[in-house]
N, C-alpha and C positions, 0 to 999 in steps of 0.2 A: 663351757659357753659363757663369755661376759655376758652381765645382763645389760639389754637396751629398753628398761622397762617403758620412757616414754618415746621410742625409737628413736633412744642416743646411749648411747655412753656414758656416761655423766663424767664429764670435761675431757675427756678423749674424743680425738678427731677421727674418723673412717679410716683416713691416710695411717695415722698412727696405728691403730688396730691391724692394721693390714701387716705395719710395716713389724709388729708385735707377733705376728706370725698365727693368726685370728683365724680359725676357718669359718666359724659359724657364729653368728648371734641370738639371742632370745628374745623376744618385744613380748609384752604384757597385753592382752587382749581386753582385760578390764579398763584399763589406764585409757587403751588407745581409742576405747568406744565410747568413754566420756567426751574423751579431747584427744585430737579432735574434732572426731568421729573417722567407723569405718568408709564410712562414703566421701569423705574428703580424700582421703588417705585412696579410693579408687580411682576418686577424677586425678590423682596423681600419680596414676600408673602401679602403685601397689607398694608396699613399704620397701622394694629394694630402692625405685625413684626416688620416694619420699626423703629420705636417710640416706641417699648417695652411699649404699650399700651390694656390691655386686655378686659376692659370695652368698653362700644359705644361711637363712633365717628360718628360725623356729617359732612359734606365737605358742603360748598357752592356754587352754580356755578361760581363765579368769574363776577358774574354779573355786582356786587356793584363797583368791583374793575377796572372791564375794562371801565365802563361808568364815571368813575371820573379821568380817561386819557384823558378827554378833547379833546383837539388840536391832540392827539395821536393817536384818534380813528375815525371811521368810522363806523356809522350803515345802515345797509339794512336791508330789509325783510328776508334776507339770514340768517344774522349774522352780527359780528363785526370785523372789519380787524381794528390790531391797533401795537401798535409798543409797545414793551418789554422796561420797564422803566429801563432795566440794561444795553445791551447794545443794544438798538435800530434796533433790527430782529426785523421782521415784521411779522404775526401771523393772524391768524383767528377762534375766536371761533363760531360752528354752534350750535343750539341742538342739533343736532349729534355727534358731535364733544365731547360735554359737556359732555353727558352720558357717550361718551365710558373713557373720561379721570376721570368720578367720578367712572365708574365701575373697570377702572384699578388701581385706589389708595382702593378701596374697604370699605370705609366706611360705618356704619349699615344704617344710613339716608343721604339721599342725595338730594341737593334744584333742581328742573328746572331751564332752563336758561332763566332770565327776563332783562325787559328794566327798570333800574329804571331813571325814569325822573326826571329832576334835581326842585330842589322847586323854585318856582315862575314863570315856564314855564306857558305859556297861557293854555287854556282848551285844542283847537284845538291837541295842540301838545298831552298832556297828555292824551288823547284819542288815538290818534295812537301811541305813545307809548304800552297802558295797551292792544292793540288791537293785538300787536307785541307779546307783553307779551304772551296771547290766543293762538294767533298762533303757537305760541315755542312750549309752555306749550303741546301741541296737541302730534306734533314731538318729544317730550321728550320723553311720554308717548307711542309711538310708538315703540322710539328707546331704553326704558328699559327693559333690557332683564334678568336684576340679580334678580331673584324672594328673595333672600337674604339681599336686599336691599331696605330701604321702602323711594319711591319721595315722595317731601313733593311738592305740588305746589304755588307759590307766589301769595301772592294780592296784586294788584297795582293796581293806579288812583290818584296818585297826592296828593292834597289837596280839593280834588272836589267828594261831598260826594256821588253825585249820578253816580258817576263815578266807586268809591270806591264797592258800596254796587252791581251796575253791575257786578264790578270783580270778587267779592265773589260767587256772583249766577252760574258765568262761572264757575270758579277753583273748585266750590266744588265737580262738580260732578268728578275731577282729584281722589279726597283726598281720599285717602282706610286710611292711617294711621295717618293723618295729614297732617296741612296746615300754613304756613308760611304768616305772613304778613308782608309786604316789604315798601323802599321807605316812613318810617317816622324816626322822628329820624335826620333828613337830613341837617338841620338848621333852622324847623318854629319852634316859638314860643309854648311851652308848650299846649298853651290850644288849639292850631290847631290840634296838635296830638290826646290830647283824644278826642277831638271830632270827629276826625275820629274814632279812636277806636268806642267809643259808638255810632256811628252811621252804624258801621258793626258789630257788637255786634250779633245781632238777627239773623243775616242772618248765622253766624258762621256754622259748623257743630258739635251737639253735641258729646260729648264718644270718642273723640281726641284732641290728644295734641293740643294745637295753640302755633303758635312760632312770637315772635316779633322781627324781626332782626336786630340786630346793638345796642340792647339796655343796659346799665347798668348802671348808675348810680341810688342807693336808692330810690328817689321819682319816676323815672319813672318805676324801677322794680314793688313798690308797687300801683305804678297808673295803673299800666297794668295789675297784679295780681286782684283788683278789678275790673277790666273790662273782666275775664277771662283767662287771657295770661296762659301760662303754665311753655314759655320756652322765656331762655333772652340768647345773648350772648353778649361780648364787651371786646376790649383791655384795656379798662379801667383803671382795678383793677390794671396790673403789671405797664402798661406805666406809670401810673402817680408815680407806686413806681419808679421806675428808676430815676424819677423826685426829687423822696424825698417828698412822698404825699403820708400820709395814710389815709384811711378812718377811723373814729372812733365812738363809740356810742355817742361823745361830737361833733361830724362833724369833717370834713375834718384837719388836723393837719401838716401841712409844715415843718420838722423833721429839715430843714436845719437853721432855721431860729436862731438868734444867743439869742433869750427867752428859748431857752430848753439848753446851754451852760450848767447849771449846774441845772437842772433838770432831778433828778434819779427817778424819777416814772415811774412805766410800758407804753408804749405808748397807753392801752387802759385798765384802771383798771376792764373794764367788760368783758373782753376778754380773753381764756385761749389756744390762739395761742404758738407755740413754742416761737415766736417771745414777746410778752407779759407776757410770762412766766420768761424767763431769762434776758432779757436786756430793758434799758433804754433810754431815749428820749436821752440823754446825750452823752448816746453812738452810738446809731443810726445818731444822727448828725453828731459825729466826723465821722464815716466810710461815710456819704455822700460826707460832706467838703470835704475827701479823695480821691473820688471817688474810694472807694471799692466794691469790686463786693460782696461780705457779704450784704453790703445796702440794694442793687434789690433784693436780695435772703432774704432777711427776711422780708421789707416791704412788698413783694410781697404775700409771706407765708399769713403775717399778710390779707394783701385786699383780696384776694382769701378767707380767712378764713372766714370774716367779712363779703360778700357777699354769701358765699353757707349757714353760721348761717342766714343771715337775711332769705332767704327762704323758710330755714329749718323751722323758728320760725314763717313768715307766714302761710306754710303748716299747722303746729300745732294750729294755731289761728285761720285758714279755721272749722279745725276739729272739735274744740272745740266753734266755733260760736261766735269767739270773734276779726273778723279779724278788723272790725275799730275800735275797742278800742287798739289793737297792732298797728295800723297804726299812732294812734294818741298819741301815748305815744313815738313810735319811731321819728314820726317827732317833739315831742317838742324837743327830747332832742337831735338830729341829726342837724335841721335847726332852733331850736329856735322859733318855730311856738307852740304858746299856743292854737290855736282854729282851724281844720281840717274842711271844712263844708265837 
């Protein structure tokens, strides 16, 4: 899912997204109740109007975003009292709170509001936390009233497996349409993650989506794809273009760097983006150096492409029964890795 964290794209048009082969978008629930509020965003009919978006939207609770305001915030059992990183109003989100502002931006999927605990917190803590979590998750569940509208509810527990795999066994009985797993991704080390993963694995609920939050980059989209995942989301793809960072079937490619100067090869020969269709490393550079706003809008193009194809080409690898020999051909020639075990 591209992120539309302030229900856009950042320099991608709807048309384009569509015509990239988009099915779904993400918008940020924190972002969109600062600015420019849930209730504007209602008098215009609901964020598909708003953002001239006609396909499914997902909102997040603002979870992730209010708990990594640090010094900013405050948790209770209540909720979170925390201060607006624009100008410093003070704010409080409950589950209450959370539903009625995901129900008035009107998104098709919408997350419960969770505690994600920050990585390397003691057990102690991360217990009451994912206990906070339960709690919410209750009061969400209560306070969802848009039958239009399908909660996903969050898994949380740290890095602490038996913690992890309690969450699951709670939330599932939340999940009518899907279920979200939260709070990795966060900054441990790779192989903490799938182990978590494969260690909630079983407990999953079958015949529904699973959504992994916060995720995208290639290895962990396909590390998650085999452990079940369904759905990824991540600013990833554009930020790092704005940066002048594409992704490529050759690995990541730094457009600015002054080896592509006179380098007129497409910047992905296996790629048939608008972006890889018409123009070159060569050029791409120059409109970085430049800072041209063409840059972000076509590298962007290009990572957004390169990401919903990789997917795509999973999907068809799932079908066809040939998903780790597609894993292990995409990662020789992505990371340079000759042997996948």
């Amino acid at each position: 899912m591209p992120v539309g964290t302030a229900a856009t794209v950042k320099s991608l048009l709807p048309s384009t997204l569509e015509e990239l082969g988009t099915q779904i978008l993400l918008s940020n629930t924190y972002h969109l109740y600062l600015r420019p509020g849930s209730e504007i965003v209602a008098k215009a009919g609901g964020l598909h109007k708003f953002m001239h978006w006609d396909r499914p939207i997902l909102t997040d609770s603002g979870g992730f975003q209010v708990f990594s305001l640090g010094e900013l915030r405050k948790i209770t059992d209540e909720g979170v009292v925390f201060a607006s990183h624009i100008d410093g109003s003070r704010h409080m989100f409950t589950p209450e709170s959370v539903m009625k502002t995901e129900h008035d931006l009107g998104a098709d999927i919408i997350m419960a509001f969770d505690e994600c605990s920050t990585y390397g917190c003691d057990k102690q803590y991360a217990r009451r936390a994912m206990e906070r979590t339960h709690r919410w998750l209750d009061k969400c569940a209560k306070s969802h009233t848009n039958g239009d509208q399908m909660l996903f509810p969050i898994v949380q527990g740290n890095m602490f497996s038996d913690l992890r795999i309690e969450s699951v066994k709670f939330v599932r009985d939340y999940a009518e349409c899907g279920i979200a797993v939260g709070g990795l991704s966060v900054g441990e080390p790779s192989e903490v993650m799938y182990k978590m993963m494969d260690d909630i694995r079983p407990y999953l609920p079958e015949n529904m989506p699973r959504y992994l939050m916060g995720v995208g980059t290639p290895d962990y989209i396909l590390e998650g794809i085999e452990r079940g995942i369904d759905m990824f989301d991540c600013v990833l793809p554009t930020r790092i273009a704005r940066n002048g960072t594409a992704l490529t079937s050759a690995g990541k490619v730094v457009v600015r760097n002054a080896c592509y100067k006179e380098d007129f090869s497409p910047l992905d020969s296996e790629c048939d983006c608008y972006c890889c269709k018409n123009f070159t490393k060569a050029y791409l550079r120059h409109l970085v150096n430049c800072g041209e706003i063409l840059a972000a809008e076509l590298l962007s193009i290009h990572n957004v492409y390169f990401l919903l194809k990789l997917v795509a080409g999973a999907r068809a690898a799932i079908k066809n029964d040939n998903f780790a020999e597609y894993k292990r051909i995409f990662n020789e020639k992505y990371y340079g890795i000759c042997k996948i075990d």
